[in-house]
C-alpha positions as a Markdown table, in Angstrom:
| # | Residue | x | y | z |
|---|---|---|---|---|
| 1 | Unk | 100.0 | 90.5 | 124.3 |
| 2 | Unk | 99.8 | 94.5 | 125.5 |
| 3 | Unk | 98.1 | 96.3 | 123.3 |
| 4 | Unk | 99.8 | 99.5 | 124.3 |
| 5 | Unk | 102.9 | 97.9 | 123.8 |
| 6 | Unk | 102.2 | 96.1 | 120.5 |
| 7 | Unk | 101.1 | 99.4 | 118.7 |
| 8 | Unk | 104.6 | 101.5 | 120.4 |
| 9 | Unk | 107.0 | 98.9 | 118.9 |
| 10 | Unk | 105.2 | 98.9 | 115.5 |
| 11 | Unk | 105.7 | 102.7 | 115.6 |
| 12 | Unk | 101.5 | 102.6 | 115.3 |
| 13 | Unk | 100.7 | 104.7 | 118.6 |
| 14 | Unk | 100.1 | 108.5 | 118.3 |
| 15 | Unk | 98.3 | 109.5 | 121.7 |
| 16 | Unk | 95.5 | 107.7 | 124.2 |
| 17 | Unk | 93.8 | 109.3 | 126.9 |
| 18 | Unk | 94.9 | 108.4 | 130.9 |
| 19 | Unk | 93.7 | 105.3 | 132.2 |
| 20 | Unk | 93.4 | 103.7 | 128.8 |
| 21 | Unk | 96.0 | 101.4 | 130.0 |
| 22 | Unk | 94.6 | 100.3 | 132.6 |
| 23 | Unk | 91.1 | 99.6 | 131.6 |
| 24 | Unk | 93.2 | 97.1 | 128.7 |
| 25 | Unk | 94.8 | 95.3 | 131.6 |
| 26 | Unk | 91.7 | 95.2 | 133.5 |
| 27 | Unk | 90.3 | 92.5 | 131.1 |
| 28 | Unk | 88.9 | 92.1 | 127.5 |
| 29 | Unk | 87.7 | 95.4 | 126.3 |
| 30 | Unk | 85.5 | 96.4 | 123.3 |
| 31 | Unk | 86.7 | 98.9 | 121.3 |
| 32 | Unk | 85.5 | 99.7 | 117.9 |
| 33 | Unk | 86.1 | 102.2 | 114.7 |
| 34 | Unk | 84.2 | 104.0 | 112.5 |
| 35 | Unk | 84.4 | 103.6 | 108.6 |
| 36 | Unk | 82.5 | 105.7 | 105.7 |
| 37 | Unk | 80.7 | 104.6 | 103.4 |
| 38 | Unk | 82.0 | 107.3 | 101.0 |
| 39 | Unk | 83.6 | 104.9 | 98.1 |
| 40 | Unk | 82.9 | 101.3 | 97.0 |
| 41 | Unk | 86.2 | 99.9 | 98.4 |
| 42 | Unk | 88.4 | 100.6 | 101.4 |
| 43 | Unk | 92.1 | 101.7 | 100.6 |
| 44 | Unk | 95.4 | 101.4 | 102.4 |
| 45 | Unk | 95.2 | 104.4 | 104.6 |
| 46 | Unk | 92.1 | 102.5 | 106.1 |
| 47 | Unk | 94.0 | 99.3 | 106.3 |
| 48 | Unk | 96.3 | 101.0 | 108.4 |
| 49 | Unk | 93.1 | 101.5 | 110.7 |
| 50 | Unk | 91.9 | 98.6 | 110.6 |
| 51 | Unk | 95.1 | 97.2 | 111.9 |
| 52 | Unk | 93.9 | 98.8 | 115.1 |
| 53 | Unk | 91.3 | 96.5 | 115.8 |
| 54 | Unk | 93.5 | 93.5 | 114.5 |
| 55 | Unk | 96.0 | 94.3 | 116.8 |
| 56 | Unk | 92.9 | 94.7 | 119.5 |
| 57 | Unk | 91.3 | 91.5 | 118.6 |
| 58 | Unk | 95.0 | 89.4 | 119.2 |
| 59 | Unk | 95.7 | 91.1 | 122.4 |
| 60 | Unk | 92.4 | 89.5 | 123.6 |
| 61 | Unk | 90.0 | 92.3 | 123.4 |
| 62 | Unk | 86.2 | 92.4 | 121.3 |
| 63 | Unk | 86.7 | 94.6 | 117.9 |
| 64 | Unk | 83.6 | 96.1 | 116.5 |
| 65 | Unk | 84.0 | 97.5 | 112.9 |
| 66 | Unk | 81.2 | 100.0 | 112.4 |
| 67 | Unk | 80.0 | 101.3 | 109.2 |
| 68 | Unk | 79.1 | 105.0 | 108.8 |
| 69 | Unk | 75.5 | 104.4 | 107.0 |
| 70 | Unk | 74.1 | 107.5 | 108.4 |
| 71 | Unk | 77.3 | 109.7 | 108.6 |
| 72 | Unk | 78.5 | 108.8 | 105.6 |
| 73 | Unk | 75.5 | 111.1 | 104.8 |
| 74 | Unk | 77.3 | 114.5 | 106.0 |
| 75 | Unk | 80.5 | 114.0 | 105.1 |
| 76 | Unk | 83.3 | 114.1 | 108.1 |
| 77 | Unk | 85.8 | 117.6 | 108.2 |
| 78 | Unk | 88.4 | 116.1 | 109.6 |
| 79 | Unk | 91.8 | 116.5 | 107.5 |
| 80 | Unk | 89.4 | 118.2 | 104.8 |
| 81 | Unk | 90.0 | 121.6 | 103.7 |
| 82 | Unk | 86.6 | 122.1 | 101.4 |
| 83 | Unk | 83.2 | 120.6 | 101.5 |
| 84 | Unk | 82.6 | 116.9 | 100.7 |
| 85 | Unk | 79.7 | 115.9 | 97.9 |
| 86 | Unk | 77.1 | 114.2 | 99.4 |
| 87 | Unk | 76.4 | 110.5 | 97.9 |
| 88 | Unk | 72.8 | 109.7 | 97.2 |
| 89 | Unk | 71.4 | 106.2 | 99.4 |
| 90 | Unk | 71.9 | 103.8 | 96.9 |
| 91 | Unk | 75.1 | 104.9 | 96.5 |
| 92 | Unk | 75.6 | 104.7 | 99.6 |
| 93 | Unk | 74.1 | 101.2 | 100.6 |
| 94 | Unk | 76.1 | 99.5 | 97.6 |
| 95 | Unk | 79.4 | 100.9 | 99.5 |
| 96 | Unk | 78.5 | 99.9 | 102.5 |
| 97 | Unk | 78.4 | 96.2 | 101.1 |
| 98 | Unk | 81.6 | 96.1 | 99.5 |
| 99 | Unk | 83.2 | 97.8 | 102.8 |
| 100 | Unk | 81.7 | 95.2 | 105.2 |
| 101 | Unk | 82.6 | 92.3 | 102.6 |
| 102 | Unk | 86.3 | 93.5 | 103.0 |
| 103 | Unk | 86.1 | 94.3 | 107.1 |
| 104 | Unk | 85.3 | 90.7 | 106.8 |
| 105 | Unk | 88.6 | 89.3 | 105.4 |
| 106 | Unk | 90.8 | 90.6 | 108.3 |
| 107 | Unk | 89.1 | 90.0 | 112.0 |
| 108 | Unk | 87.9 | 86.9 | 113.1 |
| 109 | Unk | 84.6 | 86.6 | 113.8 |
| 110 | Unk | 84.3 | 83.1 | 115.0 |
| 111 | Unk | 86.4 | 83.3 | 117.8 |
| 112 | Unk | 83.9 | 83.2 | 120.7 |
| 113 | Unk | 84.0 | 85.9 | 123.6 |
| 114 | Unk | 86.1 | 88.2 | 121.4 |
| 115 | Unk | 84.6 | 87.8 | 118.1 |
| 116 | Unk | 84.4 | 90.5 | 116.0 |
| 117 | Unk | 81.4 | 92.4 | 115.1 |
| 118 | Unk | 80.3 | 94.4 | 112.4 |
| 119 | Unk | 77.5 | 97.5 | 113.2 |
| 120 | Unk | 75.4 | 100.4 | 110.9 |
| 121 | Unk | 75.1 | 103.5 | 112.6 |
| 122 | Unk | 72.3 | 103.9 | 110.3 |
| 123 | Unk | 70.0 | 101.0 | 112.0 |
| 124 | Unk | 69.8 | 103.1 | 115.5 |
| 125 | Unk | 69.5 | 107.2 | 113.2 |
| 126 | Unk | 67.2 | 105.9 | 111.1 |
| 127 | Unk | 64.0 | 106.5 | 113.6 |
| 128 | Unk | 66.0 | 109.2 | 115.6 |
| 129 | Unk | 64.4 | 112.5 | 114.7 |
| 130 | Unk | 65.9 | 116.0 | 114.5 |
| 131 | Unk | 63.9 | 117.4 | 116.8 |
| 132 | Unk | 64.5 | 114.3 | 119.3 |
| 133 | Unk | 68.4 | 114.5 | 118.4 |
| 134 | Unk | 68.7 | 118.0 | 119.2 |
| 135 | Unk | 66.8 | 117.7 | 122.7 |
| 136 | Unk | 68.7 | 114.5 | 123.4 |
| 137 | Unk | 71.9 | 114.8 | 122.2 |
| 138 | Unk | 72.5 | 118.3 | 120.9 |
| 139 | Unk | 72.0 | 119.7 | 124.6 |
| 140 | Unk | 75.1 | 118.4 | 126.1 |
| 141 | Unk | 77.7 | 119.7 | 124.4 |
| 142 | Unk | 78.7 | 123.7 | 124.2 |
| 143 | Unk | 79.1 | 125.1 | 120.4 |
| 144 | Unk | 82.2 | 126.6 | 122.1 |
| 145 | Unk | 83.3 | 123.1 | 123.0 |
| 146 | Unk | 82.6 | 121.9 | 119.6 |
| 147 | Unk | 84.3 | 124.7 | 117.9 |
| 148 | Unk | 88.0 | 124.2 | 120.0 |
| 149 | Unk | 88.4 | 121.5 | 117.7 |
| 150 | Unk | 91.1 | 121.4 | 115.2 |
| 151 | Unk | 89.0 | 119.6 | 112.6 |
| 152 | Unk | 86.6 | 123.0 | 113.0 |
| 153 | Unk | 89.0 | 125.4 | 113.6 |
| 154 | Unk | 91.0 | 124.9 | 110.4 |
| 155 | Unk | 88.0 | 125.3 | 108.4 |
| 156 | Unk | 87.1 | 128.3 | 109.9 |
| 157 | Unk | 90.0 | 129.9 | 110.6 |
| 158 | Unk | 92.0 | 132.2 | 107.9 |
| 159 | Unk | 95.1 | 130.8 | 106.7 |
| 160 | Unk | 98.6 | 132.1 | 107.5 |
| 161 | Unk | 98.6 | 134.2 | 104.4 |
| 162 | Unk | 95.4 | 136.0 | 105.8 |
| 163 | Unk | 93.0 | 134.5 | 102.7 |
| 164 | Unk | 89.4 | 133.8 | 103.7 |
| 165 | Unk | 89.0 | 130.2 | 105.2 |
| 166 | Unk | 86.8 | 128.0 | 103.2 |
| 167 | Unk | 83.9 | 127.5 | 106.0 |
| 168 | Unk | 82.0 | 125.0 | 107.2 |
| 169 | Unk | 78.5 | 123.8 | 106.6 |
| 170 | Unk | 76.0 | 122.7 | 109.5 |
| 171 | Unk | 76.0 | 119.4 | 108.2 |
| 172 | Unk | 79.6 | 118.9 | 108.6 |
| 173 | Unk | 80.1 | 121.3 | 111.6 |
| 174 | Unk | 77.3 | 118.5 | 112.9 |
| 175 | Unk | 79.2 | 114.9 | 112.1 |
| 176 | Unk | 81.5 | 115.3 | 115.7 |
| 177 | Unk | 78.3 | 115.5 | 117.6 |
| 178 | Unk | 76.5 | 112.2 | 115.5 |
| 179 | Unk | 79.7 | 110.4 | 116.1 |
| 180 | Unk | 80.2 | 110.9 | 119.8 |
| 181 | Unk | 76.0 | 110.0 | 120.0 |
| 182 | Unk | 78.0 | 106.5 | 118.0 |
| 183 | Unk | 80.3 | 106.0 | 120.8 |
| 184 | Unk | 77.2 | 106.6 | 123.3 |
| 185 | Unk | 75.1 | 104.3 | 121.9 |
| 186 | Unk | 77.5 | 101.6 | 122.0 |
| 187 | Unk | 78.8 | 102.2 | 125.1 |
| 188 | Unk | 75.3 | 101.6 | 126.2 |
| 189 | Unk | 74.1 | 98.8 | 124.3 |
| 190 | Unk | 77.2 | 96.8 | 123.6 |
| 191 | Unk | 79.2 | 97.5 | 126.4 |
| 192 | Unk | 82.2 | 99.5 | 124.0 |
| 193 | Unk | 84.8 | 101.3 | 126.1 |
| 194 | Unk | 87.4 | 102.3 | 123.7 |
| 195 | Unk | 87.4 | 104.0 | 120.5 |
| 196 | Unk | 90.2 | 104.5 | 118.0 |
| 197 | Unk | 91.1 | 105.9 | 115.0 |
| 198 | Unk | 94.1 | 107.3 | 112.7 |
| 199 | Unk | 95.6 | 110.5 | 114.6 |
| 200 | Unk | 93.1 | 112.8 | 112.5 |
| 201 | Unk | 89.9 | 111.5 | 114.5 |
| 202 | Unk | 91.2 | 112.5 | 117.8 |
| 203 | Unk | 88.4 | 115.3 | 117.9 |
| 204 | Unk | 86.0 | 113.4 | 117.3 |
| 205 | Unk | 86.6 | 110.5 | 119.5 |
| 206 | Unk | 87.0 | 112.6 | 122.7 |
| 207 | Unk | 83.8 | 114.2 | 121.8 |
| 208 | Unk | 82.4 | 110.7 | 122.4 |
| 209 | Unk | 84.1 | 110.2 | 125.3 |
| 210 | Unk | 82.4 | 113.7 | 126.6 |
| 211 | Unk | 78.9 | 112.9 | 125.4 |
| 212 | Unk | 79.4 | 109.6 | 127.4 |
| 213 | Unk | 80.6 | 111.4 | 130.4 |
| 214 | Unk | 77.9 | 114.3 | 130.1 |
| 215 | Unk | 75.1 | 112.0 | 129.0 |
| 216 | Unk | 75.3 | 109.1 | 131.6 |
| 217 | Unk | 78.4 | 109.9 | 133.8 |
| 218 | Unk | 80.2 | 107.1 | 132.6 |
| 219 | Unk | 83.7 | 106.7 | 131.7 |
| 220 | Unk | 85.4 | 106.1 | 128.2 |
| 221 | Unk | 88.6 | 105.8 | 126.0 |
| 222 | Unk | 90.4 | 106.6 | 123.2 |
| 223 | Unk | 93.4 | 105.9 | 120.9 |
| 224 | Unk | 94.4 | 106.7 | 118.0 |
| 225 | Unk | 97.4 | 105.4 | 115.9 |
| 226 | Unk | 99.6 | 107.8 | 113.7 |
| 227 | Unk | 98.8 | 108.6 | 110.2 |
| 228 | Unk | 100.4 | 106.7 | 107.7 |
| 229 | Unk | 101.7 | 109.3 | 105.2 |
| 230 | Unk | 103.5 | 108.8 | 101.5 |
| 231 | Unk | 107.7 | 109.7 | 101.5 |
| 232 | Unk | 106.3 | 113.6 | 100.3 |
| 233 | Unk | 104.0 | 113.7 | 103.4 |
| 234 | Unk | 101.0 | 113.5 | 101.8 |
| 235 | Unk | 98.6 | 110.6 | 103.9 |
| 236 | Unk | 97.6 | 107.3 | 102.0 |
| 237 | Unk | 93.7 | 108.4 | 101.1 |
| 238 | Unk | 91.1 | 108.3 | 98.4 |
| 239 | Unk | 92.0 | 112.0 | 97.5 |
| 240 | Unk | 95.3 | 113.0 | 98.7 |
| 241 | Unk | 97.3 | 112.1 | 95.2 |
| 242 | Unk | 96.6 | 108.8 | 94.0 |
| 243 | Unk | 94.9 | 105.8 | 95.6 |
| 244 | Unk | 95.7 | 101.8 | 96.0 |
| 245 | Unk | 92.3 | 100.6 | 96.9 |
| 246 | Unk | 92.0 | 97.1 | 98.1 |
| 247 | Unk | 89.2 | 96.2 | 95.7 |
| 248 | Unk | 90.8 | 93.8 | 93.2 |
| 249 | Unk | 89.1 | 95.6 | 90.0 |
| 250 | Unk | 90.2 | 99.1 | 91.4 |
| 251 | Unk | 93.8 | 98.8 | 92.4 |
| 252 | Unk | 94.6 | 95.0 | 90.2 |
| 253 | Unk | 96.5 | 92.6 | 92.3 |
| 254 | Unk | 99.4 | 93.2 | 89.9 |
| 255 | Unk | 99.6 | 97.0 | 90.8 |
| 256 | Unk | 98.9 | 96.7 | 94.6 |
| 257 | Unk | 101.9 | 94.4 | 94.5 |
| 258 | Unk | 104.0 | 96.7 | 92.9 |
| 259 | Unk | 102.9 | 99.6 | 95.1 |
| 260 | Unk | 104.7 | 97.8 | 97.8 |
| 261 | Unk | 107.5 | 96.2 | 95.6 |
| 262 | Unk | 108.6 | 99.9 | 94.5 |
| 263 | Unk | 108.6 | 101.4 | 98.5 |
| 264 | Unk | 111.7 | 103.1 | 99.4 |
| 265 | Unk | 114.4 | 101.4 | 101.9 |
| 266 | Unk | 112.9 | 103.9 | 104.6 |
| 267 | Unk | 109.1 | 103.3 | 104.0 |
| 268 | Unk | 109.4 | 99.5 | 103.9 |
| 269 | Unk | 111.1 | 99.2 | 107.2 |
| 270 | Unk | 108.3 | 101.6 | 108.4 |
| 271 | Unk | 105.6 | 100.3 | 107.0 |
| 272 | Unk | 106.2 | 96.1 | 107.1 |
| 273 | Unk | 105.9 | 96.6 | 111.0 |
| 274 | Unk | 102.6 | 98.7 | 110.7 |
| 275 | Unk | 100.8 | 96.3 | 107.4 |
| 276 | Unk | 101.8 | 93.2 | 108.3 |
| 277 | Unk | 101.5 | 90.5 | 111.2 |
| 278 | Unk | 105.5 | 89.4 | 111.1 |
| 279 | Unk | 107.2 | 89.4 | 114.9 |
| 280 | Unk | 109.2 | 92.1 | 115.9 |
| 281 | Unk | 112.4 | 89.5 | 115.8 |
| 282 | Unk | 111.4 | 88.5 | 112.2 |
| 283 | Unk | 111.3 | 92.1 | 111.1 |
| 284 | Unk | 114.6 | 92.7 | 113.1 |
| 285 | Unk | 116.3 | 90.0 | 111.2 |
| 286 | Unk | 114.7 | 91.1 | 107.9 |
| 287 | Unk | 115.9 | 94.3 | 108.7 |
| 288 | Unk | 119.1 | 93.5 | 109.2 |
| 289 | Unk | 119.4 | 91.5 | 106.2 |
| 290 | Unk | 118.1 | 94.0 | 103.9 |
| 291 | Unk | 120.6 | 96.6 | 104.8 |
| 292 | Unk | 123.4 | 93.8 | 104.0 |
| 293 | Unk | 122.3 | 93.8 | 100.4 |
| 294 | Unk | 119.5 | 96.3 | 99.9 |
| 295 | Unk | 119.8 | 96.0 | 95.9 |
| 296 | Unk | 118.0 | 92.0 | 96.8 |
| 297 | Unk | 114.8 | 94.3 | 98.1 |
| 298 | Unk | 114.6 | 91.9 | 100.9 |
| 299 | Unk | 112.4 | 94.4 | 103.2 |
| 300 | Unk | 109.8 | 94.6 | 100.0 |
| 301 | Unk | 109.6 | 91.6 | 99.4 |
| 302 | Unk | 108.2 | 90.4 | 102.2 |
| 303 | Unk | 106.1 | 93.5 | 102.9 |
| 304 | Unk | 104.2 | 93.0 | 99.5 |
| 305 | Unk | 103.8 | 89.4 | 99.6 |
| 306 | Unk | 102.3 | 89.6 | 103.2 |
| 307 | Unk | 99.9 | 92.3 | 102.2 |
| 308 | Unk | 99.0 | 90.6 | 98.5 |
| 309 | Unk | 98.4 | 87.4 | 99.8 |
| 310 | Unk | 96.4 | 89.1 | 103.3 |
| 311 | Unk | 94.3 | 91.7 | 101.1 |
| 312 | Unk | 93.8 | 89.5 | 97.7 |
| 313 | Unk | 95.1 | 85.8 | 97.6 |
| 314 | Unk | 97.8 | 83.2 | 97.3 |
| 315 | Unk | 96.8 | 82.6 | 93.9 |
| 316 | Unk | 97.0 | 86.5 | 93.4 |
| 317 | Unk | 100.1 | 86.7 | 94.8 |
| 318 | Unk | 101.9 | 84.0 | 92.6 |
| 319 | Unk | 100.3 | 85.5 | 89.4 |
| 320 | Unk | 101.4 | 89.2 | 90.2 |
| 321 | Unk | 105.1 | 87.4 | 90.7 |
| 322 | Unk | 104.5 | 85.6 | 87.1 |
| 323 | Unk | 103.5 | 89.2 | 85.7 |
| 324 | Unk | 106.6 | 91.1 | 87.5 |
| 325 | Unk | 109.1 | 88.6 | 86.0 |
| 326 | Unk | 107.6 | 89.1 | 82.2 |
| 327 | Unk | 109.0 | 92.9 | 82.1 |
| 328 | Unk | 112.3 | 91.5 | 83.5 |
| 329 | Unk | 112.9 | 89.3 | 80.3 |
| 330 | Unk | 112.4 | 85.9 | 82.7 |
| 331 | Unk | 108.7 | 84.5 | 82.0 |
| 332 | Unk | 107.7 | 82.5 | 79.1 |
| 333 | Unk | 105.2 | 81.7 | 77.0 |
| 334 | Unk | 103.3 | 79.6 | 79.7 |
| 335 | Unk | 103.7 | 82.1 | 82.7 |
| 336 | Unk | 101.9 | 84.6 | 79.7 |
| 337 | Unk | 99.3 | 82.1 | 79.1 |
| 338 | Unk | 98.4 | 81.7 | 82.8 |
| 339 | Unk | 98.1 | 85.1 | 83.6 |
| 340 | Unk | 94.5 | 86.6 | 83.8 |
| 341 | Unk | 93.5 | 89.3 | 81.6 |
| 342 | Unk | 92.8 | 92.2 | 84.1 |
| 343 | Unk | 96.8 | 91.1 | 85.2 |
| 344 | Unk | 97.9 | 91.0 | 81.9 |
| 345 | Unk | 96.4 | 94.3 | 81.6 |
| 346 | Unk | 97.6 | 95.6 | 84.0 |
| 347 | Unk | 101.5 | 94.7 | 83.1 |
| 348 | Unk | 101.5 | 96.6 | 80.1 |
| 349 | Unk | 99.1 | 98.9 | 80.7 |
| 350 | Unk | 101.6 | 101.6 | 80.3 |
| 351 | Unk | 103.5 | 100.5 | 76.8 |
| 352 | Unk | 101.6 | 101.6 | 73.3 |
| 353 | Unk | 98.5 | 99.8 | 73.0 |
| 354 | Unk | 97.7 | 98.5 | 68.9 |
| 355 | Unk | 94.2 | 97.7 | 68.0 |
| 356 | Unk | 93.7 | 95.7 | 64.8 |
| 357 | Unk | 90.9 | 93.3 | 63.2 |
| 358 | Unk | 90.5 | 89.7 | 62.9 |
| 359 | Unk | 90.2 | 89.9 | 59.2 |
| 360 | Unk | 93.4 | 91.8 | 58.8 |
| 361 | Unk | 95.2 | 89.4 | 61.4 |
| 362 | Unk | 94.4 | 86.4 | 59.4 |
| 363 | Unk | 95.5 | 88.8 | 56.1 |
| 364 | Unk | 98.7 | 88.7 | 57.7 |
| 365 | Unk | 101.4 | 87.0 | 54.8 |
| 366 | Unk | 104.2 | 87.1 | 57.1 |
| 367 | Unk | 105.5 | 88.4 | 60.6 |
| 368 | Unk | 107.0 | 91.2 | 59.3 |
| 369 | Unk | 104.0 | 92.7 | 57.4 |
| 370 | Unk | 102.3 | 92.1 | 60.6 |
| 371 | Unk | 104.6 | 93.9 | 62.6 |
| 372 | Unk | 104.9 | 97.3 | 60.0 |
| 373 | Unk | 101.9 | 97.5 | 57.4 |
| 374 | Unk | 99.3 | 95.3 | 59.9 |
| 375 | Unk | 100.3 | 97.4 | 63.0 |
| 376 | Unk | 100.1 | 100.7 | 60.9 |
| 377 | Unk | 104.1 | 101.3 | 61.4 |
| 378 | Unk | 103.5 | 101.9 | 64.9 |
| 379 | Unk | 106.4 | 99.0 | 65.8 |
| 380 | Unk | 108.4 | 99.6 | 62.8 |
| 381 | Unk | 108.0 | 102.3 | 60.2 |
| 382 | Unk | 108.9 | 99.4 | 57.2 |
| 383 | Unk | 108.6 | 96.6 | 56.5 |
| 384 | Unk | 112.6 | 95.9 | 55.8 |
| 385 | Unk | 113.4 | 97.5 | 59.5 |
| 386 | Unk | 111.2 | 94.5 | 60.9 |
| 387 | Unk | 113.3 | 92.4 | 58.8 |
| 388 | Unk | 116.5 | 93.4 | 59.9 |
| 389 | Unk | 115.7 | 93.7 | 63.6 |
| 390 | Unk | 114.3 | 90.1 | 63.1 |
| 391 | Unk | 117.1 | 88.3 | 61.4 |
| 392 | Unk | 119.3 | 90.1 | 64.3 |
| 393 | Unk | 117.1 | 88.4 | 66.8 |
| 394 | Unk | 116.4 | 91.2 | 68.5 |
| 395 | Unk | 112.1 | 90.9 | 68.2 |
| 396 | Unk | 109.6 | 88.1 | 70.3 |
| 397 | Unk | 106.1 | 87.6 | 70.0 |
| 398 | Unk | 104.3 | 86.1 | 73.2 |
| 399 | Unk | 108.6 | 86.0 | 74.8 |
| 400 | Unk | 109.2 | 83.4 | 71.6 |
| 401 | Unk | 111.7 | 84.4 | 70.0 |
| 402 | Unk | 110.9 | 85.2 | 66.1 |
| 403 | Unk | 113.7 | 83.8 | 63.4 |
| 404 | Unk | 112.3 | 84.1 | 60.0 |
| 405 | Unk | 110.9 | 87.5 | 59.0 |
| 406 | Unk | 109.0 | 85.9 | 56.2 |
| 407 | Unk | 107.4 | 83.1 | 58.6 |
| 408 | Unk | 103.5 | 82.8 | 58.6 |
| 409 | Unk | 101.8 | 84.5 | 61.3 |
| 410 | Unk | 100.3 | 81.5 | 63.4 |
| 411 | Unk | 101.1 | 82.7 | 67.0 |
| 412 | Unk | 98.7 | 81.3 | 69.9 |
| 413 | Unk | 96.8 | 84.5 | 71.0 |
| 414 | Unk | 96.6 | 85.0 | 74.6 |
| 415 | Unk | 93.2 | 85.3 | 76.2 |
| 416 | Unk | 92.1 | 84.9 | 72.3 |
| 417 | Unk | 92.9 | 88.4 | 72.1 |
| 418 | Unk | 96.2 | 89.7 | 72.6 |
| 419 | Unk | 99.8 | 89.5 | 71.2 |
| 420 | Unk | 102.8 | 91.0 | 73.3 |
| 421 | Unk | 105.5 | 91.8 | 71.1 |
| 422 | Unk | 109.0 | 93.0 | 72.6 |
| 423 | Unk | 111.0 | 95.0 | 70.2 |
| 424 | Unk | 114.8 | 95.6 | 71.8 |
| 425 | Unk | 115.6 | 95.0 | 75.3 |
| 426 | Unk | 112.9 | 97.4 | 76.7 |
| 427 | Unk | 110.5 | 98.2 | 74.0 |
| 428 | Unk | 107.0 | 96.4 | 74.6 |
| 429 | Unk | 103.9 | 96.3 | 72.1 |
| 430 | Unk | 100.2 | 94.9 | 72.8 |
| 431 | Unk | 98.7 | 94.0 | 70.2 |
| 432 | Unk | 94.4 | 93.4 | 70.6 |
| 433 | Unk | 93.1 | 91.8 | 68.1 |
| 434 | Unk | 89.1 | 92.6 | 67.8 |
């Protein structure tokens, strides 16, 4: 498999530097990229990255996943208009666990020569003094240099209205000098000869190829893949309008599946070549039979059930099916039963929420004074509506239907807690019972 090639058809490839072809074909090459520590999970902007070195990995070559321990410190300006908060060390060391938990689920790292790898910048900073760094490192690159790049010059620079530009810090002004002194070190200790990175790190990448170059007049690479941006433009980030992160008990199973479920025609033929490991003819044929009945979701379908089962689990995947079909009027009251609670949760997480006690549950004399006086009117103002609406079969508790408004309330709670009522068509309730 080419690389070069592979990333180009997937629509993946923004830019690479000359002869980064050529050292690919010349044998397997490691090539590695950088991840912050600055949240507790990864999201699907970084998937997008980490893509990158899955793609790298199949096409034969060593991936190295390296986790930003020490710059995760600073804060990187790249794509940032204002000055990140800096993260105290326990914070810090708790994200870089989950992070490396999740590198974990994607690469292969049992696969002999080309195994992957997992690195802390922090374990080779942690003894490196400022003075040291400065004499070093800092020596070999010009502030001019440093300052032609875009990441720098867009903090600096006023914007096209004239209005003062926010600045930039030391710190930050500093992270493209610790991350080229990354790429060094690698390139010097494990042999790396290729970085990447999403189209926004291209600053800092050729500043590691330059410190390499400066430093010990060797030669190094880069590429970086193209930014994977929402329909509006904005990019798929943990601050850029609303994240799906691929920590289950941030972004549930049920809600990461529906992100992809509810993609436009245009961003699921985009994005199933770029999140998923499908051939180019199966996503041809796909393609092909989406646009024949596009209403089917063909495209989405297989895009989200890739990425559920990839990021979460079979299991996962299957459950956040079971939880689609209840809002659609198709599950029963099995598929409720065997849906977790976070899932179940998450499914009606948006429709009113009723809290009521045990005592007054088991107070209940009948399903209507449970669904008007119980409820405090907040599914039906009286007590005769529920009645009428009921003997018009038009109410369900748990999706069984209810016949007799004056039956006694002895429904099976779900999770020992909860009651789903459906009132109408489209009108859901969720009932807690505490």
């Amino acid at each position: 498999m080419n690389l070069i090639e592979e990333l180009r058809w997937r629509g993946m490839l923004h830019d690479f530097m000359p002869g980064t072809e050529e050292q690919l074909a010349s044998g397997m090459t490691t090539g590695y990229i950088g991840f912050d520590p600055t949240a507790s999970s990864l999201h699907i902007g970084n998937l997008a990255t980490i893509m990158l070195l899955v793609h790298l990995q199949r096409a034969g070559h060593k991936p190295v996943a390296l986790v930003g321990g020490a710059t995760g410190m600073i804060g990187d300006p790249s794509g940032k208009s204002a000055e990140r908060n800096l993260l105290d060390e326990a914070t810090l060391r708790a994200n870089q666990e989950g992070i490396k938990a999740q590198l974990e689920k994607f690469m292969d790292f049992n696969a002999g020569a080309n195994s992957a790898e997992i690195v802390n910048n922090y374990d080779w900073f942690k003894e490196f003094s400022f003075l040291g760094f400065l004499r070093e490192v800092g020596k070999h690159l010009t502030v001019n240099y440093m300052m032609a790049k875009d990441s720098v010059k867009k903090r600096i620079s006023a914007d096209e209205e004239g209005d003062r530009a926010e600045g930039l810090s030391f710190t930050e002004f500093s992270y493209q000098l610790i991350q080229g002194y990354d790429f060094y070190h690698l390139y010097k200790n494990k042999g790396v000869k290729l970085q990447m990175g999403a189209s926004d790190q291209w600053g800092n990448i050729t500043t590691g190829t330059e410190l390499i170059r400066r430093m010990d007049g060797g030669k190094a690479f880069a590429l970086v893949g193209k930014l994977v941006t929402k329909s509006d433009g904005t990019k798929f980030g943990k601050s850029e309008g609303g994240n799906i992160w691929l920590n289950p008990t941030l972004t549930s199973p049920y809600k990461f599946y529906q992100f992809w479920l509810n993609l436009s025609d245009e961003e699921a033929e985009k994005l199933i070549k770029v999140y998923t490991l499908l051939p180019q003819e199966e996503i041809e044929r796909l393609t092909e039979e989406h646009k024949q009945a596009p209403h089917l979701r063909v495209l989405q379908k297989a895009l989200a059930k890739d990425v559920t089962i990839r990021v979460h689990s079979e299991e996962d995947y299957i459950s956040a099916i079971d939880a689609s079909e209840i809002l659609f009027g198709k599950g029963d009251l099995e598929t409720l039963k065997g849906l977790k609670e976070e899932i179940l949760l998450s499914v009606f997480e948006g429709v009113p929420q009723i809290e009521i006690t045990k005592s007054s549950y088991t107070e209940a004399q009948t399903i209507s004074d449970l669904l008007s006086d119980i409820t405090s009117s907040q599914i039906f103002e009286s007590k005769g509506e529920a009645k009428r609406m009921i003997k018009n079969g038009g109410v369900s508790v748990n999706r069984q239907k209810v016949q007799n408004p004056e039956d006694a309330v002895n429904f099976e709670l779900l999770q020992d807690k909860y009651l789903v009522v459906q009132k109408g068509k489209k009108n859901y309730y969720l009932i807690t019972v505490n």
